[in-house]
N, C-alpha and C positions, 0 to 999 in steps of 0.2 A: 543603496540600502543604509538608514543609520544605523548607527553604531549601537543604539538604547533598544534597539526591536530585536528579540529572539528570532531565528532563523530557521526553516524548516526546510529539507529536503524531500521531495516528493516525487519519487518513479511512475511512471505511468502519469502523467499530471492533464494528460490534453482532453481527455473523456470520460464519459462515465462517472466511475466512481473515485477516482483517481482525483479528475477535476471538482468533482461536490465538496471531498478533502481540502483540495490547496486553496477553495473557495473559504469554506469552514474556517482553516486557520486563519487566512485573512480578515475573516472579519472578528476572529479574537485579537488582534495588533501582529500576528506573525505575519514578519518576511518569507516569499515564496522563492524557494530554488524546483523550478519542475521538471520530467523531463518528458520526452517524446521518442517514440523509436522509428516514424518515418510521418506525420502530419503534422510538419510545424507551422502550417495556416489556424489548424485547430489549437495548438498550443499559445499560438502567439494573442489569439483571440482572449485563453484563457488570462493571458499576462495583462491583456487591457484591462478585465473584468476586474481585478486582483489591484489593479493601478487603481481603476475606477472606484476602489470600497477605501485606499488613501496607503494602502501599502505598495512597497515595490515588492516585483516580481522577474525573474528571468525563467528563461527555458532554456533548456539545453537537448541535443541528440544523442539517447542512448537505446543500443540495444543489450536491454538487462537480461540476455542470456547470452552476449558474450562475455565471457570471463575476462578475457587480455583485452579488452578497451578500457577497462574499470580504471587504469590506471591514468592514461592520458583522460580520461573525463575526468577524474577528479582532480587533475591536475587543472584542464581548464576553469570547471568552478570554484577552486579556492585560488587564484589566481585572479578570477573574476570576484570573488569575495575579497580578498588583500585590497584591490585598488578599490572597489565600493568602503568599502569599512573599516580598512586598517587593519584586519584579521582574516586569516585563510578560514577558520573555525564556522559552524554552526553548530544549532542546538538540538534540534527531530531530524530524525530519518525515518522518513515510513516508505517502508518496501513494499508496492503497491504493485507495480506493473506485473501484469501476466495475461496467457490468453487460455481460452477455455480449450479443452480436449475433449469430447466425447466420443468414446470406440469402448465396445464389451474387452472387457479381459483378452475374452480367448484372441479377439482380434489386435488387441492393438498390436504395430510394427516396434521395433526397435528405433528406427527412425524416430517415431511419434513420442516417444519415452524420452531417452534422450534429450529431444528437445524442450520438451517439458519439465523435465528434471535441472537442464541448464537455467532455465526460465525461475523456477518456483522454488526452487532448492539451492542448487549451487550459487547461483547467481547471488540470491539474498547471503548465502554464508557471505561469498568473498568479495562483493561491495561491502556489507558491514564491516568485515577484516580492516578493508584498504580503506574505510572513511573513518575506523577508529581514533589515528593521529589528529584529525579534525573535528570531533565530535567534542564539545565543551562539555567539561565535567559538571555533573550537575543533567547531563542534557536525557535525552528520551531518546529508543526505539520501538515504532511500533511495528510490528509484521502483521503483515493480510492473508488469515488463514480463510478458513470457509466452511460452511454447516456440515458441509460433505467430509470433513475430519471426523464428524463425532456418528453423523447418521449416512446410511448409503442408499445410495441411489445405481442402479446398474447403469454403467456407461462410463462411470468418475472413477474408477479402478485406481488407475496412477495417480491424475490430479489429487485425488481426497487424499490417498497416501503420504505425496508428496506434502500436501499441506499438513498431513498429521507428523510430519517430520519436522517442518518447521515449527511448533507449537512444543515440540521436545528441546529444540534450539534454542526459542526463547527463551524458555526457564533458564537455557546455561547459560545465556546473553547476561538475563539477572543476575543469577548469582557471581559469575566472573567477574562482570561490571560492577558488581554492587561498591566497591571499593572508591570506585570515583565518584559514586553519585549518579549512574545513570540508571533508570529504570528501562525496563524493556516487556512487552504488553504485545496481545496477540486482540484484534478485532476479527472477528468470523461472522464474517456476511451470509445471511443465508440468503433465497434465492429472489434475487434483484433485476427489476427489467430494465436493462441497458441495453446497447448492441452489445455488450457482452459475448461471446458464444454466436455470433450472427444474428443477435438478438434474440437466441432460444428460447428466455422466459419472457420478453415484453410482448412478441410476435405471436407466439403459439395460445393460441385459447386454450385449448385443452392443457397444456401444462399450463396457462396460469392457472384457471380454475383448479388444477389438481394442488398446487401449492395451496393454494385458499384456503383448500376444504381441508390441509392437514397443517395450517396457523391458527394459531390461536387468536392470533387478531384481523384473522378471517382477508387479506389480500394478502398478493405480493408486494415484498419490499421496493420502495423505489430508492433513488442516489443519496435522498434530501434526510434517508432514514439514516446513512450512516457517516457521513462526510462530520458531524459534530461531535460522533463521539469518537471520531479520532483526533479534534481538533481538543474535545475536553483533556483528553488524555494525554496534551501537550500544557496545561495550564497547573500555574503552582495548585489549585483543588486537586487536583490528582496525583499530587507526589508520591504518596503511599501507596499506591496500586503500583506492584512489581509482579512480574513472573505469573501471570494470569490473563486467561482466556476469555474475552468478552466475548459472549454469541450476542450481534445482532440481528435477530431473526424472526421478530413479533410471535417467535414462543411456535418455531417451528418442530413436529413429532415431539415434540414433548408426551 
């Protein structure tokens, strides 16, 4: 990686939306750090793609709802950053990875919560924590909330929660941070056909249609809607956007 290229960190980086993102940055001049939590054929794939547009790119193995590995992974990547670049440091961290849950309130288990809450909550706290020492002043966090923060759908109980926790975090990320220079920004996907969820929204007609008919710009989101404006949000244009909530959601229940 040189030394002249910004460097972004990117969880969940091998599909979906995850992958649009570390694609994005790349093609604004960002260095790609990605990670994977068990398909590193689809990651490594994503590293060619990312080589291929004239950036470098690594991947790495994480699972972002273990808390006690955060420490040796980020050991390994600034470790792998020091001998690429001469510096353990980069500049984005976007907290991306997560999986979908869907169960009614009254059902979900404790198991299911838990795990989720390690995933979409915990996890995002105390990777940012422990990647703060490395995070170059001046640099960005962005968090991956979701429509289901602001509007409900039955079934997203915890998830949407969890996510509206992280959207309260962000603002304290800004404000704490604002002292060094970093801004921290929340993008809120609404609902997007990936395999996501086993592909809930690209697979099912009837929920895409039913999306459709309540967007204003009449389909469901795909990957290609949102992977740029997390890559904007990493560019000197965007300095001044702190502590706020972008929905991209083609203007869903509005």
């Amino acid at each position: 990686m040189a030394t002249n290229n910004k460097i972004a960190l990117v969880t969940g980086g091998s599909r979906g939306l995850g992958k649009n993102m570390a694609l994005s940055l790349a093609k604004k001049g960002i260095d790609v750090v990605l990670t994977y939590n068990s398909n590193q054929p689809e990651a490594d794939k994503v590293v060619s793609e990312i080589q291929a547009l004239g950036q470098k790119a690594f991947a790495f193995q994480l699972d972002a709802g273990n808390i006690k590995s955060f420490g040796n992974f980020l050991g390994q990547v600034t470790t792998h950053l020091q001998e690429q670049t001469g510096s353990p440091n980069f500049d984005f961290l976007i907290n991306n990875a997560g999986t979908a849950l869907y169960a009614p309130f009254a059902e979900t288990t404790e198991e299911q919560f838990d795990t989720a809450l390690n995933l979409h909550y915990k996890g995002v706290f105390f990777l940012t924590q422990k990647a703060l020492p490395f995070l170059n002043d001046g640099g960005r966090i962005i968090n991956i909330s979701s429509g289901l923060a602001r509007f409900s759908f039955p079934g997203s109980s915890a998830y949407g929660s969890m996510k509206g926790a992280i959207e309260v975090l962000t603002r304290y990320l800004a404000k704490e941070l604002g002292p060094r220079g970093i801004a921290a920004n929340v993008v809120a996907p609404g609902a997007i056909a990936t395999d996501f969820g086993g592909g809930h929204v690209r697979d099912n007609e009837d929920v895409n249609a039913q999306i459709a008919g309540i967007t204003a710009l009449g389909r469901v989101g795909l990957p290609d809607d949102i992977g740029g404006v997390v890559a904007f949000l990493c560019t000197e244009e965007a300095r001044w956007i702190n502590g706020q909530r972008i929905e991209v959601s083609g203007g869903m229940n509005l």
